[in-house]
CHARMM internal coordinates of N, CA and C (Angstrom, degrees):
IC EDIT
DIST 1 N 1 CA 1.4593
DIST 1 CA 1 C 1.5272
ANGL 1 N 1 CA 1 C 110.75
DIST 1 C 2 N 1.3450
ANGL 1 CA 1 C 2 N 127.03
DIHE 1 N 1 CA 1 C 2 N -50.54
DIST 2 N 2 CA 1.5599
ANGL 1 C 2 N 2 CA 141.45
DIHE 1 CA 1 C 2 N 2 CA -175.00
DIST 2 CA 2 C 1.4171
ANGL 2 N 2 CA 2 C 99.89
DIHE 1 C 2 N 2 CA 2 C -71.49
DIST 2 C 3 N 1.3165
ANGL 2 CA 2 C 3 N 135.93
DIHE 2 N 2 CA 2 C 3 N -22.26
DIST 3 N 3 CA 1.3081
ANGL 2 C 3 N 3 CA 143.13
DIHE 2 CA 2 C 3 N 3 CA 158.53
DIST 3 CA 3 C 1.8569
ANGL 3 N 3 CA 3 C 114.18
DIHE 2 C 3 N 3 CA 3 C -66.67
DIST 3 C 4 N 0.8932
ANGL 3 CA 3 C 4 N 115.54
DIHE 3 N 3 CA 3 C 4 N -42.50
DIST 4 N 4 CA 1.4509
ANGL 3 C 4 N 4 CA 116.48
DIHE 3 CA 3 C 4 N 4 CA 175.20
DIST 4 CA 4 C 1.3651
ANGL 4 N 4 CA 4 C 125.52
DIHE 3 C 4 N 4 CA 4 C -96.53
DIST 4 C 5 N 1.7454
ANGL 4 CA 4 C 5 N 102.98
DIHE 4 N 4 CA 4 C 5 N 2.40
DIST 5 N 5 CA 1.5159
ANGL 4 C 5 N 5 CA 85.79
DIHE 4 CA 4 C 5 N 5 CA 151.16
DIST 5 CA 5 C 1.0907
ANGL 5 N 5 CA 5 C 104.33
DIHE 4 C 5 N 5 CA 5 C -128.50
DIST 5 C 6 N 1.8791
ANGL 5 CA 5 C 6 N 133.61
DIHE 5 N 5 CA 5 C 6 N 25.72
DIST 6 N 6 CA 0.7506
ANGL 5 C 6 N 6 CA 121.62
DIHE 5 CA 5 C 6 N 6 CA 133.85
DIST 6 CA 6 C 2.0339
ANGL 6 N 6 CA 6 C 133.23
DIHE 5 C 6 N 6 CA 6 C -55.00
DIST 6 C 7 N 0.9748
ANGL 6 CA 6 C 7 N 111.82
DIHE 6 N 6 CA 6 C 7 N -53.09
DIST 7 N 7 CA 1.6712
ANGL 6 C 7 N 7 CA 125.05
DIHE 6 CA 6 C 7 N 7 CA 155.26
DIST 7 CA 7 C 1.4304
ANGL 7 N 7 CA 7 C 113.72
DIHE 6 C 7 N 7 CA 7 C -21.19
DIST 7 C 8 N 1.5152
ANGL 7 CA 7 C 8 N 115.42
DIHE 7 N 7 CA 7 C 8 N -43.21
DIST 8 N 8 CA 1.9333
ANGL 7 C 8 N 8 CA 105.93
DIHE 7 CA 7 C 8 N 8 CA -146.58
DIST 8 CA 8 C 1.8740
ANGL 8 N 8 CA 8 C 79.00
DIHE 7 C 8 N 8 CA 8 C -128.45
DIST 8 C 9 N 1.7075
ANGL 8 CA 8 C 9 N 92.70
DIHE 8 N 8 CA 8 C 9 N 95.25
DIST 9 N 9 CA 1.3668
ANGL 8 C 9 N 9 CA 98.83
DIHE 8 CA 8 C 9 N 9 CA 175.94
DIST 9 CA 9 C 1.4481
ANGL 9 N 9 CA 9 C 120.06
DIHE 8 C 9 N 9 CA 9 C -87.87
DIST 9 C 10 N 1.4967
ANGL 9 CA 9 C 10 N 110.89
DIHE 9 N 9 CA 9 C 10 N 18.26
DIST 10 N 10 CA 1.3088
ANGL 9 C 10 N 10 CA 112.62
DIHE 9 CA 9 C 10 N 10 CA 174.26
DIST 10 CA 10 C 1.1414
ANGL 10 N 10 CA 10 C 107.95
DIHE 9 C 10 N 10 CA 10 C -70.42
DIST 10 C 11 N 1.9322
ANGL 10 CA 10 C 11 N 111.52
DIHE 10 N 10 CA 10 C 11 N -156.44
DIST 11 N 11 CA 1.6477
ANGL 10 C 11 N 11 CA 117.19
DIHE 10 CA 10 C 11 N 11 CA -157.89
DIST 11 CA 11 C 1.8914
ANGL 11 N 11 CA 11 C 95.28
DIHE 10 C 11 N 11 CA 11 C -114.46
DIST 11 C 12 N 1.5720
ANGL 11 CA 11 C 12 N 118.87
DIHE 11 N 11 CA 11 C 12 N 4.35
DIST 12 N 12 CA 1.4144
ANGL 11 C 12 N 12 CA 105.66
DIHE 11 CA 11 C 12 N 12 CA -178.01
DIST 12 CA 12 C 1.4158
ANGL 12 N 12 CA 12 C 98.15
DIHE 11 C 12 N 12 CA 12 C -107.63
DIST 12 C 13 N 1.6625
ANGL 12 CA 12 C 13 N 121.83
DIHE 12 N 12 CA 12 C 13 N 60.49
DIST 13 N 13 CA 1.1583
ANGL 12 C 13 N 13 CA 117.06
DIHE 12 CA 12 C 13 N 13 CA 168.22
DIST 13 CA 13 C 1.6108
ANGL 13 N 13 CA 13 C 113.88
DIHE 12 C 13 N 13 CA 13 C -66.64
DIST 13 C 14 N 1.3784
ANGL 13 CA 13 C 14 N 104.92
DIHE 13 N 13 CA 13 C 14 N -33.91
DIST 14 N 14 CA 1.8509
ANGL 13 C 14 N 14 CA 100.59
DIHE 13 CA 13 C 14 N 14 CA -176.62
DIST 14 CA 14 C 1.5855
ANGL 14 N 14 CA 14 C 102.00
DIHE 13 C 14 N 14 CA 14 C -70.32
DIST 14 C 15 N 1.2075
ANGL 14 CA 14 C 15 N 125.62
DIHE 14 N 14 CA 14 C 15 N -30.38
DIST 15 N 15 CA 1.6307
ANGL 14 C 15 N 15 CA 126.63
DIHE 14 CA 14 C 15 N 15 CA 175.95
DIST 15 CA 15 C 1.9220
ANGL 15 N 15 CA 15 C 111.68
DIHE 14 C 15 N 15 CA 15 C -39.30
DIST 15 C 16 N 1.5728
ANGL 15 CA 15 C 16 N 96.17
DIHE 15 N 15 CA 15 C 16 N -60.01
DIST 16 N 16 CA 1.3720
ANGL 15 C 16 N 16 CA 109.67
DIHE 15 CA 15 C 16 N 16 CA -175.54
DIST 16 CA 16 C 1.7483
ANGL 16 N 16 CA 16 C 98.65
DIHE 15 C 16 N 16 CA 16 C -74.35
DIST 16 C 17 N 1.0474
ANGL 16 CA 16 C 17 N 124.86
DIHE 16 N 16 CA 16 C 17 N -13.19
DIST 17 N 17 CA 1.8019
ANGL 16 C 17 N 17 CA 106.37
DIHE 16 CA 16 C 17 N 17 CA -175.67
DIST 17 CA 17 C 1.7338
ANGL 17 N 17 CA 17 C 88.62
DIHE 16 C 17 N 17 CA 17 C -92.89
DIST 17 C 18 N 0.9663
ANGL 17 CA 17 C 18 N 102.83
DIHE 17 N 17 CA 17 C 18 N -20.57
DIST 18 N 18 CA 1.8050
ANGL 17 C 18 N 18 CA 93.77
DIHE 17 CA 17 C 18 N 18 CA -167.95
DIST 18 CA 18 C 1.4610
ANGL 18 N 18 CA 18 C 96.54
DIHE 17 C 18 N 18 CA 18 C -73.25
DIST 18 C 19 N 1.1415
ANGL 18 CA 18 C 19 N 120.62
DIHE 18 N 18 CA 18 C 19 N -68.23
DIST 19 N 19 CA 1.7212
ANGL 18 C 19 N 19 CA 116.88
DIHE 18 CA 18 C 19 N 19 CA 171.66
DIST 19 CA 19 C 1.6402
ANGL 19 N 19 CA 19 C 124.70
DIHE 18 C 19 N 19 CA 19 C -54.04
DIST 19 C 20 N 0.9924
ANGL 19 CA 19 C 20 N 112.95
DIHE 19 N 19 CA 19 C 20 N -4.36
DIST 20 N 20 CA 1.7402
ANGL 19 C 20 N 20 CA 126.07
DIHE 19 CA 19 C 20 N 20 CA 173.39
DIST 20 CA 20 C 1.4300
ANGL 20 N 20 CA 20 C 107.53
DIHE 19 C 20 N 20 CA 20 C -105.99
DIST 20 C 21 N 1.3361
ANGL 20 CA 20 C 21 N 122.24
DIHE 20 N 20 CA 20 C 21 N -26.59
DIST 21 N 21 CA 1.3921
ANGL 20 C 21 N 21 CA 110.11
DIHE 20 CA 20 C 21 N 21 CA 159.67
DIST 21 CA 21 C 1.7556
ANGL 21 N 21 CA 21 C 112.82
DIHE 20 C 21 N 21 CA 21 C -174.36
DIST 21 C 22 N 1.3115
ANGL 21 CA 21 C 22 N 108.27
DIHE 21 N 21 CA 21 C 22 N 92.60
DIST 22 N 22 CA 1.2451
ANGL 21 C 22 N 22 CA 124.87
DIHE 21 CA 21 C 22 N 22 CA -159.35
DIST 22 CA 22 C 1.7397
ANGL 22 N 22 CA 22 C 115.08
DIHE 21 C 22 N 22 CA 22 C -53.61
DIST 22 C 23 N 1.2845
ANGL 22 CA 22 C 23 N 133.56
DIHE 22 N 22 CA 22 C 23 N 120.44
DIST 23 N 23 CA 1.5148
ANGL 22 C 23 N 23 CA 92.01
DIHE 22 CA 22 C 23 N 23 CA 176.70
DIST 23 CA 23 C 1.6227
ANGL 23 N 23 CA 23 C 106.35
DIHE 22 C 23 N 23 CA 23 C -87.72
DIST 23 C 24 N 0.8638
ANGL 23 CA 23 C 24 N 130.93
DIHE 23 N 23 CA 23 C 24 N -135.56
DIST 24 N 24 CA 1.1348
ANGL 23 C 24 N 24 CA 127.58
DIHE 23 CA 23 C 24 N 24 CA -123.19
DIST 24 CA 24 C 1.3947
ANGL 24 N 24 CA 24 C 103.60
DIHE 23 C 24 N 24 CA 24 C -101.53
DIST 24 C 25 N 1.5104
ANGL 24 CA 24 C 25 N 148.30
DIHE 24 N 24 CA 24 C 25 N 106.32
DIST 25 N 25 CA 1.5167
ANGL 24 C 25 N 25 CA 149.36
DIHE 24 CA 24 C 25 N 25 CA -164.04
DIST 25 CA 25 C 1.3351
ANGL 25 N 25 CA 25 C 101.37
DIHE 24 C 25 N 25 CA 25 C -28.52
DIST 25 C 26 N 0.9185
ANGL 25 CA 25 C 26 N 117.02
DIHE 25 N 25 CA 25 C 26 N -50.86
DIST 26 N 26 CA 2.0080
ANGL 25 C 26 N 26 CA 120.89
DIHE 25 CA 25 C 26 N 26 CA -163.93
DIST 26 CA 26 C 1.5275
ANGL 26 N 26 CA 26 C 97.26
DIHE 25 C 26 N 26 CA 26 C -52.81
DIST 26 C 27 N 1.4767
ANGL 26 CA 26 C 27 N 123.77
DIHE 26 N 26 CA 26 C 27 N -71.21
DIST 27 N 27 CA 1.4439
ANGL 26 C 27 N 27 CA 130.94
DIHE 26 CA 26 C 27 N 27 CA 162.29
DIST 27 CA 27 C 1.2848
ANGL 27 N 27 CA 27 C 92.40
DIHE 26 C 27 N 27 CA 27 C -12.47
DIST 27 C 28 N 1.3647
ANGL 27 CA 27 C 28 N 136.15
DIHE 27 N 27 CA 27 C 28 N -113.89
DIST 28 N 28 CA 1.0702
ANGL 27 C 28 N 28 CA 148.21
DIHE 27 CA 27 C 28 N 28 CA 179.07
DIST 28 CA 28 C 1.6770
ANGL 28 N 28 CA 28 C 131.65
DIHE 27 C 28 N 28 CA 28 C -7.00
DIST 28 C 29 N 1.3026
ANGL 28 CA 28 C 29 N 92.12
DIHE 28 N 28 CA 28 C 29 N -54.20
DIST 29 N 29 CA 1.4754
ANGL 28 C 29 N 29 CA 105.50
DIHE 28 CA 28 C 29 N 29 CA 162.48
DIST 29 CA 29 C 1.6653
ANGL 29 N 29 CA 29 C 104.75
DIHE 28 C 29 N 29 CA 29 C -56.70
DIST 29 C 30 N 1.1268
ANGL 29 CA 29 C 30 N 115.69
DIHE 29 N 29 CA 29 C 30 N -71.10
DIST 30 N 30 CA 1.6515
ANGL 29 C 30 N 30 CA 113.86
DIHE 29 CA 29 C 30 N 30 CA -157.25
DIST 30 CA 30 C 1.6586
ANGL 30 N 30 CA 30 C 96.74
DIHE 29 C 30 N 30 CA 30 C -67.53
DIST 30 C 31 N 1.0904
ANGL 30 CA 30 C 31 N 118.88
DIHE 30 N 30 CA 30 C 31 N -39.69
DIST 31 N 31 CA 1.9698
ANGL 30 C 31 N 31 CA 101.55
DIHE 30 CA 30 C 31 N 31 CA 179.91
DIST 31 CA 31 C 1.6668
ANGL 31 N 31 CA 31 C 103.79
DIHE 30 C 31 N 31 CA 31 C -66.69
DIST 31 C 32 N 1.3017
ANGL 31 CA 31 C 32 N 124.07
DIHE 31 N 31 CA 31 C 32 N -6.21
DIST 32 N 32 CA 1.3662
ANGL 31 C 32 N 32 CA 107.83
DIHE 31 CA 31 C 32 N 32 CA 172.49
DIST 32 CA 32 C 1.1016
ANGL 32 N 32 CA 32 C 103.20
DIHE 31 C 32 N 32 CA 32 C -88.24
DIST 32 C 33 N 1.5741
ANGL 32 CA 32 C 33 N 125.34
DIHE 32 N 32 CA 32 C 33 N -50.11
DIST 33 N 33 CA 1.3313
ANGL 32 C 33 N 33 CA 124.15
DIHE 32 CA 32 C 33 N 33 CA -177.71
DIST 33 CA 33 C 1.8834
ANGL 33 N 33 CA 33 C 115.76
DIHE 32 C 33 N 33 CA 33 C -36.68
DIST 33 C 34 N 1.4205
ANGL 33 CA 33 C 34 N 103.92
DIHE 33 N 33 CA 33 C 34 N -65.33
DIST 34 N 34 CA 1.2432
ANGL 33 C 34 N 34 CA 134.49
DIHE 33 CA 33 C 34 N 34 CA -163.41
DIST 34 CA 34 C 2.1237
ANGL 34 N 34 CA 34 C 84.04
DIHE 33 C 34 N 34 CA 34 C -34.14
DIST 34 C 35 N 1.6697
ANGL 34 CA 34 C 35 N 88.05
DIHE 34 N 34 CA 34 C 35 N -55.78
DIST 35 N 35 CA 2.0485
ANGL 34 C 35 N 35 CA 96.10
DIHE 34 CA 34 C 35 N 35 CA -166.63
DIST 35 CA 35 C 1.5580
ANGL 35 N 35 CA 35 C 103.23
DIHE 34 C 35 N 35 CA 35 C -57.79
DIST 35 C 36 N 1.1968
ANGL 35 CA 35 C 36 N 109.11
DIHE 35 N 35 CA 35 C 36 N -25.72
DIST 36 N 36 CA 1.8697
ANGL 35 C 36 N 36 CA 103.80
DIHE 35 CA 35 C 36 N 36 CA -169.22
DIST 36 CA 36 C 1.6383
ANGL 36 N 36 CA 36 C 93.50
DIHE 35 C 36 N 36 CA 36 C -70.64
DIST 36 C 37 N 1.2816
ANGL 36 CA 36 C 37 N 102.58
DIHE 36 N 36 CA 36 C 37 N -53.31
DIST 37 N 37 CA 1.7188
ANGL 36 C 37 N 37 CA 102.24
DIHE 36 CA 36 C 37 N 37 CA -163.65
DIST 37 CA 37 C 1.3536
ANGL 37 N 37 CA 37 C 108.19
DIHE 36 C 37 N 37 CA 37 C -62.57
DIST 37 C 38 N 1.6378
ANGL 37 CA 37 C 38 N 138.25
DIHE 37 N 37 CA 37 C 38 N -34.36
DIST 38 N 38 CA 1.1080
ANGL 37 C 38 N 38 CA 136.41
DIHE 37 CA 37 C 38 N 38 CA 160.45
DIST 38 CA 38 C 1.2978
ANGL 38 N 38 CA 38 C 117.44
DIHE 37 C 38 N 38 CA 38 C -49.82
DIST 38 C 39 N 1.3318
ANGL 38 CA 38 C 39 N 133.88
DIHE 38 N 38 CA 38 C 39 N -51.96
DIST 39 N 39 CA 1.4060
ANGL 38 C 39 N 39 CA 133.59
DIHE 38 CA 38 C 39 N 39 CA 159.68
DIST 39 CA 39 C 1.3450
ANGL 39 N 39 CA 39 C 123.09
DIHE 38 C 39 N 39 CA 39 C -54.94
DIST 39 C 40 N 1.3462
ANGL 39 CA 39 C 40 N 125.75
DIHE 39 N 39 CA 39 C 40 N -27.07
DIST 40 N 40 CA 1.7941
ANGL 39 C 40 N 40 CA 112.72
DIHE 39 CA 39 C 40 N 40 CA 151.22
DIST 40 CA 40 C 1.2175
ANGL 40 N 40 CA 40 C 114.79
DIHE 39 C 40 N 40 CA 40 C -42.35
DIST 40 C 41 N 1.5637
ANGL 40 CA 40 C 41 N 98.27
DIHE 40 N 40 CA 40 C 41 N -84.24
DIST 41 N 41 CA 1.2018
ANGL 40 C 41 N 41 CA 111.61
DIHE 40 CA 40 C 41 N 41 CA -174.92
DIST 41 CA 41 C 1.6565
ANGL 41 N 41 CA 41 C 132.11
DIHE 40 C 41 N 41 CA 41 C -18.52
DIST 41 C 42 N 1.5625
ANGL 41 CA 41 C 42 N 84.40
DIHE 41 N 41 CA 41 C 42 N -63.57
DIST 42 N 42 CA 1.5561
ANGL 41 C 42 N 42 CA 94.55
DIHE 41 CA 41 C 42 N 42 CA 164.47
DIST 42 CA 42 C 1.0813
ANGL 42 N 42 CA 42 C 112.53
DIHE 41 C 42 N 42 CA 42 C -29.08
DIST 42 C 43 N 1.5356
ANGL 42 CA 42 C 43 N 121.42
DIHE 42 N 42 CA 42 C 43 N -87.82
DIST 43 N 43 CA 1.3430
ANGL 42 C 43 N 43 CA 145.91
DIHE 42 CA 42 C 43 N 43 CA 179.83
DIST 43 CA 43 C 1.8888
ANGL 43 N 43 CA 43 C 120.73
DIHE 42 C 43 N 43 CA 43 C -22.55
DIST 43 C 44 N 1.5867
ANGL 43 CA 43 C 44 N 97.76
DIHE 43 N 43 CA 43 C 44 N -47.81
DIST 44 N 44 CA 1.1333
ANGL 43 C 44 N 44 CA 120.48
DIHE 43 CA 43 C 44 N 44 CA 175.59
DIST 44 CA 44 C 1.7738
ANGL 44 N 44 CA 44 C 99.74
DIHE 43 C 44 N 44 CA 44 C -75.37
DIST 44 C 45 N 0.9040
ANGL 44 CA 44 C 45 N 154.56
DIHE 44 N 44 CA 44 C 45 N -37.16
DIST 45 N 45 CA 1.4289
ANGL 44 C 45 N 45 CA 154.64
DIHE 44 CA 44 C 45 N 45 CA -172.74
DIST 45 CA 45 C 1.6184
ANGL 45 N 45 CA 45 C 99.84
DIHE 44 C 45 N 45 CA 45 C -75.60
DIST 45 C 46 N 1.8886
ANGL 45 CA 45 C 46 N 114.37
DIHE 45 N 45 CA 45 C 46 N -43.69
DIST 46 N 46 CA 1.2763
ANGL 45 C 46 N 46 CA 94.39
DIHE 45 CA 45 C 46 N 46 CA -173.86
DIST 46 CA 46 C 1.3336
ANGL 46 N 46 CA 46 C 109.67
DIHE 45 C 46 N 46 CA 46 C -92.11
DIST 46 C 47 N 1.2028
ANGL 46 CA 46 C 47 N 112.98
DIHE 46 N 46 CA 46 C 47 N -22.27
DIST 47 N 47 CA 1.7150
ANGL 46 C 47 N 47 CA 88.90
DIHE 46 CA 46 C 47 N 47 CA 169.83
DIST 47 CA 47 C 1.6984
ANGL 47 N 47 CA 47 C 135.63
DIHE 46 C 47 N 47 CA 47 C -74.85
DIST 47 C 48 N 1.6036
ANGL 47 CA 47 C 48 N 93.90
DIHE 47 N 47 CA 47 C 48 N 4.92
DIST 48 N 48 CA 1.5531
ANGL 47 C 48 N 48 CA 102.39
DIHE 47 CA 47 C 48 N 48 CA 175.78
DIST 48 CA 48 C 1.1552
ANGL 48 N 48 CA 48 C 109.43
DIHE 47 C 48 N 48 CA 48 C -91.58
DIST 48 C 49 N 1.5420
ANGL 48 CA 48 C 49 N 126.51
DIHE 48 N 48 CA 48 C 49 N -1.00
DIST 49 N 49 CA 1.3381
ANGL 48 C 49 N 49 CA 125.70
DIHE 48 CA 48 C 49 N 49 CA -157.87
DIST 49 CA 49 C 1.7990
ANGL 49 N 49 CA 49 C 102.37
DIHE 48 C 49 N 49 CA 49 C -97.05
END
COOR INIT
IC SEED 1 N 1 CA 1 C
IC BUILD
């Protein structure tokens, strides 16, 4: 694993650890959630404006 992201000196090192060893779906689930509901909101703030 510390070998392959040694190799990919780009900036989506957490990309490749997430697919090399995921933690746990729920994690995952709720930081997506968390981004959807921030992007309502957003959305909802600018169209009230």
């Amino acid at each position: 694993m510390q070998l392959e992201l040694d190799l990919t000196p780009r900036r989506d090192d957490n990309l490749i650890r997430l697919m090399l060893q995921p933690p746990s779906p729920l994690v995952v689930d709720d930081t997506a959630h968390r981004k959807l509901d921030r992007y309502r909101r957003d959305q909802r703030r600018k169209y009230k404006a």
